[in-house]
C-alpha positions in Angstrom: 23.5 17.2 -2.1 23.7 14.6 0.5 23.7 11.8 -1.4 23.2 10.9 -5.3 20.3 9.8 -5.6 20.4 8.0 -9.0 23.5 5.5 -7.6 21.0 4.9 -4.8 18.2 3.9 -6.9 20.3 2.2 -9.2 21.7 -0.2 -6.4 18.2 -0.9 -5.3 16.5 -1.8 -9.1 14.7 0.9 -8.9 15.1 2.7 -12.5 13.0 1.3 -15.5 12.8 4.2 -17.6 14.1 7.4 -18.1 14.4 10.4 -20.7 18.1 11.1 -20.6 20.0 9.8 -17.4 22.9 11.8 -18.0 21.3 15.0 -18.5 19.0 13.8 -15.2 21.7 12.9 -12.9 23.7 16.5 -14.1 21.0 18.1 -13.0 20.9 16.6 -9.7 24.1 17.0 -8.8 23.7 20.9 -9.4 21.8 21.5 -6.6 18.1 21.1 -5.5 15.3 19.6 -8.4 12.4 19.8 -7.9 9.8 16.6 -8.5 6.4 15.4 -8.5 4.2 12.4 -8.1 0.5 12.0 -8.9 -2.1 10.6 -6.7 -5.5 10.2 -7.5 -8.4 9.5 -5.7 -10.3 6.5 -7.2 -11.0 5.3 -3.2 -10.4 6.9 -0.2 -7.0 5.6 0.8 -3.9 5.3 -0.7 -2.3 1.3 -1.5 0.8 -0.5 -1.5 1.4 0.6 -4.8 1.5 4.6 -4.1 3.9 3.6 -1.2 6.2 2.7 -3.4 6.4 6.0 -5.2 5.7 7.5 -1.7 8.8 5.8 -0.4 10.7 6.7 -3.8 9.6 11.0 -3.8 11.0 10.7 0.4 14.7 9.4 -0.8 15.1 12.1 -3.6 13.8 14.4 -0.3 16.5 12.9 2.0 18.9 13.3 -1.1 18.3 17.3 -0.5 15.5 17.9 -3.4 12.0 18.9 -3.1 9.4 16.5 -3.7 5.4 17.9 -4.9 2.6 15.8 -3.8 -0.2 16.3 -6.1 -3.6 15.0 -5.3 -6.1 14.5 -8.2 -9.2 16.4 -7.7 -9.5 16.7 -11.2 -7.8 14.0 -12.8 -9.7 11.7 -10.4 -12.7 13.0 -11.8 -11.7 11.5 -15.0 -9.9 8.3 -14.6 -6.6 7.2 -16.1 -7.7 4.1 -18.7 -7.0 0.7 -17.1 -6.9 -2.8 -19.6 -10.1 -4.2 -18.1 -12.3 -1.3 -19.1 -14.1 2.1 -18.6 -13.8 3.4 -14.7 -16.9 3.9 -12.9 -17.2 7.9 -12.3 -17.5 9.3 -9.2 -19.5 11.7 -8.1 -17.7 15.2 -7.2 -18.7 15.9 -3.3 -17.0 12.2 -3.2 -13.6 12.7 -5.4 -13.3 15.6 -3.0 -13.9 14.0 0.1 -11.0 11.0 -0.9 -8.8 14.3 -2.3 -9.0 15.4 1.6 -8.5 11.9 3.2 -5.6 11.4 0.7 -4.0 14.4 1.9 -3.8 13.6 5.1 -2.6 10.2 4.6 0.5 12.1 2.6 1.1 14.2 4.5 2.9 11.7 7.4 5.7 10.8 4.9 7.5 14.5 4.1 9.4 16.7 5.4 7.9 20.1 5.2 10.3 22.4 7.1 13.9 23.3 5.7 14.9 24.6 2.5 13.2 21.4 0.3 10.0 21.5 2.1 7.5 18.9 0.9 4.5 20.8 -0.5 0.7 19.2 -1.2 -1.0 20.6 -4.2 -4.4 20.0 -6.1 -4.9 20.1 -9.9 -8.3 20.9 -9.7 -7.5 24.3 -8.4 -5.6 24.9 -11.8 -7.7 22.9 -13.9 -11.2 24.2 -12.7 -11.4 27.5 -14.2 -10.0 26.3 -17.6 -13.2 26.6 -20.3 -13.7 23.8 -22.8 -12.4 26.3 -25.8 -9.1 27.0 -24.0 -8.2 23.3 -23.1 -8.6 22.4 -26.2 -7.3 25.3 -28.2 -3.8 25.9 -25.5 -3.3 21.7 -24.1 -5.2 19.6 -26.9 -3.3 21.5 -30.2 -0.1 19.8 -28.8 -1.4 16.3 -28.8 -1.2 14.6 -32.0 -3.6 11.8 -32.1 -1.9 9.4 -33.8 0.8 9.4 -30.9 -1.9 9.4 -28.4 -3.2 6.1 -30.3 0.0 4.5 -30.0 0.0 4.9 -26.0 0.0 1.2 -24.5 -3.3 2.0 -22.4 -5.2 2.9 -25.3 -4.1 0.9 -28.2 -4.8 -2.2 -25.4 -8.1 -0.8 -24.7 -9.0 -0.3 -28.6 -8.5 -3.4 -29.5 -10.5 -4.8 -26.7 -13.6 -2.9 -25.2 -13.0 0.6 -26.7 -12.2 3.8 -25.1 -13.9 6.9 -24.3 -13.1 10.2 -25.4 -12.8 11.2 -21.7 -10.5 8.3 -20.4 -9.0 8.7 -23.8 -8.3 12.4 -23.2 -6.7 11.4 -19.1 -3.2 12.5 -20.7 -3.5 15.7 -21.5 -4.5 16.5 -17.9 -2.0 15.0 -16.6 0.6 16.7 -19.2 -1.1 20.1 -18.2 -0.3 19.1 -14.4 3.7 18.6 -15.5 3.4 22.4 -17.2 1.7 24.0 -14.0 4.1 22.8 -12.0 6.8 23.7 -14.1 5.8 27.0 -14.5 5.1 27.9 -10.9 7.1 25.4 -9.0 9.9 25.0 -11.2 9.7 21.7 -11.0 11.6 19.5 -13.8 11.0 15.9 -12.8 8.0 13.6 -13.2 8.5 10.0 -11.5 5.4 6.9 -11.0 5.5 3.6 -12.1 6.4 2.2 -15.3 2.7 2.0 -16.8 2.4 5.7 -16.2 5.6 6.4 -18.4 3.7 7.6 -21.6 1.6 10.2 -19.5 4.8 11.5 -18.2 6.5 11.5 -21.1 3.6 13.6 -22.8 4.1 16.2 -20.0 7.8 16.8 -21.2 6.9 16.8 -24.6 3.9 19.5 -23.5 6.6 21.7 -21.8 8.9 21.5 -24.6 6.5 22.3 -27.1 4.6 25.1 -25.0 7.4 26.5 -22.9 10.1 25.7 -25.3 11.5 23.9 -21.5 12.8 20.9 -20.6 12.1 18.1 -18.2 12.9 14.7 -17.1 10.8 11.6 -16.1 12.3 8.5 -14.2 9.7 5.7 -13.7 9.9 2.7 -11.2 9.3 -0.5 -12.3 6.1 -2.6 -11.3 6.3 -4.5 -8.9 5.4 -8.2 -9.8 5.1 -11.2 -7.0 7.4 -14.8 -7.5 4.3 -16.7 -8.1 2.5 -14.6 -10.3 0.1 -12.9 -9.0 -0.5 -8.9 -8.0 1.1 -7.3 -5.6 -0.1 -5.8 -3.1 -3.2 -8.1 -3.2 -4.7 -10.8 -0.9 -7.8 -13.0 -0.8 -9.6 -10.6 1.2 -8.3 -7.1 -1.5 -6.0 -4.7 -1.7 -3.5 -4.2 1.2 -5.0 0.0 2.0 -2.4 2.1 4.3 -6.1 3.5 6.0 -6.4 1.6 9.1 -10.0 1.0 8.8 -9.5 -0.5 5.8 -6.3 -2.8 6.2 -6.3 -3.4 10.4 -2.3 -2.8 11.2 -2.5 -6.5 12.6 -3.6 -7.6 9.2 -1.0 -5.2 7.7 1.9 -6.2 9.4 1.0 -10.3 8.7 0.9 -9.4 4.7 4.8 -8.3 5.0 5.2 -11.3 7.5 3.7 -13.5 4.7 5.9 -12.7 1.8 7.5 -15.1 -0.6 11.2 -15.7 0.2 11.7 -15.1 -3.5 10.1 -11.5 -3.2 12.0 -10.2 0.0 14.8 -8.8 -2.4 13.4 -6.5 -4.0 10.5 -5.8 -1.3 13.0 -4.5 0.6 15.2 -2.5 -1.8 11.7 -1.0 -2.8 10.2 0.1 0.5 13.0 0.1 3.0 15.1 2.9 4.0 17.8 0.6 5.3 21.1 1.0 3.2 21.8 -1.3 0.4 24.6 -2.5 2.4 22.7 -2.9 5.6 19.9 -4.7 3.2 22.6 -7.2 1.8 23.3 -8.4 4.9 20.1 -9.2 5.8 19.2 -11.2 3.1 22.9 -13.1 3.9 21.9 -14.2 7.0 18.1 -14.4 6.4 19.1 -17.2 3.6 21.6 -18.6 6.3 18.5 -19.0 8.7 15.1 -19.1 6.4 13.2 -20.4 9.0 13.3 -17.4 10.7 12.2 -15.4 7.8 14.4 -12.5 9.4 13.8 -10.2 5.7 10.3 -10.6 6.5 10.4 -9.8 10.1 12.1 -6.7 8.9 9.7 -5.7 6.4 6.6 -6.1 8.8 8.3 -3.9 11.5 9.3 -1.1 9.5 6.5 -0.8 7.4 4.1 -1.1 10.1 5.9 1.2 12.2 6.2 3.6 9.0 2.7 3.6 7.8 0.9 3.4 11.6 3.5 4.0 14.1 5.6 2.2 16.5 2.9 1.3 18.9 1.3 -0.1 16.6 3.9 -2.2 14.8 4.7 -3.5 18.5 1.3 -4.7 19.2 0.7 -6.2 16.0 4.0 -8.5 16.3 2.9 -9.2 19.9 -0.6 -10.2 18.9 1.0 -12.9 16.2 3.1 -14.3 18.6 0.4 -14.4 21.6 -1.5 -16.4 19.0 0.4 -19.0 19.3 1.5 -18.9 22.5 4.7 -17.6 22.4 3.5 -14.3 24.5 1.0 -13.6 26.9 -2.5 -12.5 25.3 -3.7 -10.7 28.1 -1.3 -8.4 27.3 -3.2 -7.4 24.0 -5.7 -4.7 24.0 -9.0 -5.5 23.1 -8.7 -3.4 19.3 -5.6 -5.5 18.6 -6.6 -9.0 19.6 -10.1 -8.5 17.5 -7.8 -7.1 14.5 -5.7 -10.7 14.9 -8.8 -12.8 15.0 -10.9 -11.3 12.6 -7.6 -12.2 10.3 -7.7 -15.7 12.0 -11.5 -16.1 11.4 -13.7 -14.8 14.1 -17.3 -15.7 14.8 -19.7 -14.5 17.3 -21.5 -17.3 19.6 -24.2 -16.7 21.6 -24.7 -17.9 24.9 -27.0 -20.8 26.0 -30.0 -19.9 28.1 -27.3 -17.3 29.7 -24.6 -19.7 29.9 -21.7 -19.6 27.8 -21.2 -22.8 25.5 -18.8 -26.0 26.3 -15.5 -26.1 24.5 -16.6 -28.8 22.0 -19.8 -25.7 20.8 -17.1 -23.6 20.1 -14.8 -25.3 18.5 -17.1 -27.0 15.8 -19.0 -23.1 15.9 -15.4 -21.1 15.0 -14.8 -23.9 12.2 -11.7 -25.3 14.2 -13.1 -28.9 13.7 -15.7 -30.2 11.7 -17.6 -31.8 14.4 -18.1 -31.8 18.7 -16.1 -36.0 17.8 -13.5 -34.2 16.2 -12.8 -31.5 19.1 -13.2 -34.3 21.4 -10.4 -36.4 19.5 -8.5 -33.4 19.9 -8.6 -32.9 23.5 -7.7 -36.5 23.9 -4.8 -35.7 22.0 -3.8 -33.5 23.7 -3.8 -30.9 21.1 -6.8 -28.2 22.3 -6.3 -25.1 23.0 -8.4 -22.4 25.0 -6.4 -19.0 25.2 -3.0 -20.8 24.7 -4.5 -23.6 27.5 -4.4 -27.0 26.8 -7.9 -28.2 27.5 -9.4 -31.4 29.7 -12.3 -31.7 29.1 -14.2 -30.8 25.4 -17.9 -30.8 26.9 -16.9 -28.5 29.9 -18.6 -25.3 29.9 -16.5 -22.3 29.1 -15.4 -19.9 32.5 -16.3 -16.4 32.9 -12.9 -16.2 33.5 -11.6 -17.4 30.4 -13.1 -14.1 28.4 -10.2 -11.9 27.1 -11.8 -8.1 28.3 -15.5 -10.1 29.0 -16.0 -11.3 25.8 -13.1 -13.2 23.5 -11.5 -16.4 23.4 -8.8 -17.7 21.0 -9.3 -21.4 20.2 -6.5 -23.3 19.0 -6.2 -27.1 17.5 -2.4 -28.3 17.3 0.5 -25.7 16.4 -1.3 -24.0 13.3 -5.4 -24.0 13.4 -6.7 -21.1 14.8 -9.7 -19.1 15.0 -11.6 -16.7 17.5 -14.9 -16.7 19.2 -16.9 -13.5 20.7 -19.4 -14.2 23.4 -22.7 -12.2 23.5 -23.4 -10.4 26.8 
């Protein structure tokens, strides 16, 4: 092996359960194990959360063992139980849709050449052909029910809003997934995050019981922010690795955004730098904090990991452009839009074919609260028109002044900002 893989995630905090760690890290340093992580489709992209165990499958790869993607066409049919309440089913032709889209977004983070090629795999191709009689007479005969009661998920949900027999039943699919595996992959080790450690552990107990086989499960632990609230969250949703979804502008400003308190373990959790390499960061970010150099680091390898290098470039260009520390006609159209629909970005029609006076759009883009106010501000000195200091608040706007014909980035002192998009 090329590294051991268990000091690595040791170092980085990144082991909250496991079913023997001895017997686990024996078996890795035998040779190649082979491993699995779930993902199902409830949306059609993948979040922050399944790149952490995205992240976590590629180092066991780069450790010289074989990681299994598996993609949830059935289980996403079904729904693992959440605490708020039942999941709304969706329909099939759309599971499978997301099962494709999720594929694809998986398939950028593995290896598959070489002896521990990365493979994709689907439980609904096991799972389909299964009748109701077998499931229940060769899966559901191992599951006591008074252990499935006592699962955190459930006994949550039962003494709140109840359960239903199918959410209530999400385990032993998942715990046929583990055997499947097993049996034609060879695959011995389960990871996911720490509220998935029951369904894990219910596959090992299924292979044991079944196959009279053993198997390990490591979980990761959840990832909770300094202040409280959900990772992987803003005010706008969930931060989605699809770029449709969450622009790479408005990815690359959540990592740039991140609590000093939370760039630890941020960065032990999704960065491939060393631990070493990752110390010294955070010595000399805490040496500087005002140049929030751990989240600097996050935002341009994450970017660069989830939507490329170009794109990682452009986005840190756009933020500093912004603000006038670059040149914004040197973003492309896609990217400043990205950065100003983050900023706040309102279209504004033209007057009688005209386009408005500075004081229009100002109070229009919400910049200040009235055409006194941007006035004031001009006479301050502290209005901005593309990174320009403005003259004259009631002055019509220039052709000129249009970023590729039709945008304008408006700007009151250092921090207010906001964009406008001219009708044709």
């Amino acid at each position: 092996m090329t590294k051991d893989i268990i000091a690595e995630l040791q170092a980085r905090n990144l082991i909250a359960q496991t079913t023997d760690l001895a017997a686990l890290q024996e078996a890795l340093n035998a040779g190649m194990v082979t491993l699995y992580c779930g993902f199902d489709p409830t949306a059609p992209s993948l979040h922050l959360g399944n790149l952490a165990q995205i992240v976590t499958m590629r180092r066991f790869q780069l450790a010289g063992h074989r990681p299994l993607a598996l993609v949830g066409g059935a289980t996403g049919l079904i729904g693992d139980p959440k605490q708020s309440g039942e999941r709304n089913l969706n329909d099939a032709e759309v599971v499978e849709q997301w099962v494709g889209l999720i594929r694809q977004q998986l398939e950028k983070y593995f290896d598959f050449s070489g002896s521990n090629a990365c493979q994709v795999v689907n439980n609904y191709d096991w799972t389909k052909g299964i009748s109701a009689i077998e499931f229940l007479r060769d899966i559901g005969k191992h599951f006591p029910v008074n252990r499935m009661l006592d699962r955190e998920a459930v006994s949550a949900r039962l003494s709140t809003v109840g359960i239903s027999y199918t959410e209530f039943s999400y385990v032993l699919l998942q715990s046929l997934d583990f055997l499947e595996l097993y049996r034609n992959f060879d695959c011995t080790l389960q990871i996911g995050g720490s509220d998935q450690w029951g369904n894990i552990t219910a596959g090992c107990d299924l292979i044991r019981r079944v196959d009279s086989g053993s198997a390990h499960a490591l979980t990761t632990p959840l990832i909770t922010k300094a202040d409280g609230t959900k990772f992987g969250k803003t005010e706008s949703g969930t931060v989605w690795l699809d770029p449709e979804k969450t622009t790479p502008y408005a990815f690359y400003q959540f990592w740039l955004n991140a609590d000093d308190r939370d760039v630890a373990t941020l960065l032990n959790t999704y960065s491939f730098k060393t631990v070493e390499e990752i110390a010294a960061l955070l010595e000399e970010a805490q040496a500087a904090p005002h140049l929030r150099l751990g989240q600097r680091a996050l935002a341009d390898e994450l970017t660069t990991l989830v939507h490329g290098a170009d794109a990682a470039i452009a986005a840190q260009l756009a933020g500093k452009a912004l603000f006038g520390q670059a040149d914004l006609a040197e973003l492309d159209e896609a990217t400043l839009t990205q950065a100003l629909a983050e900023a706040g970005l309102v279209d504004v029609a033209r007057i009688e074919g005209q386009l408005p006076s500075v004081a229009d759009l100002f109070v229009a883009a919400g910049v200040t609260p009235s055409k006194g106010a941007a006035r004031r501000a001009v006479e301050e000195g502290g209005a901005y028109v593309n990174n320009v200091k403005v003259a004259d608040a009631d002055a019509a706007l220039e052709e000129s002044a249009l970023l590729h014909g039709r945008l304008v980035v408006l700007r009151r002192g250092k921090k207010t900002i906001a964009g406008a998009r001219l009708a044709g």
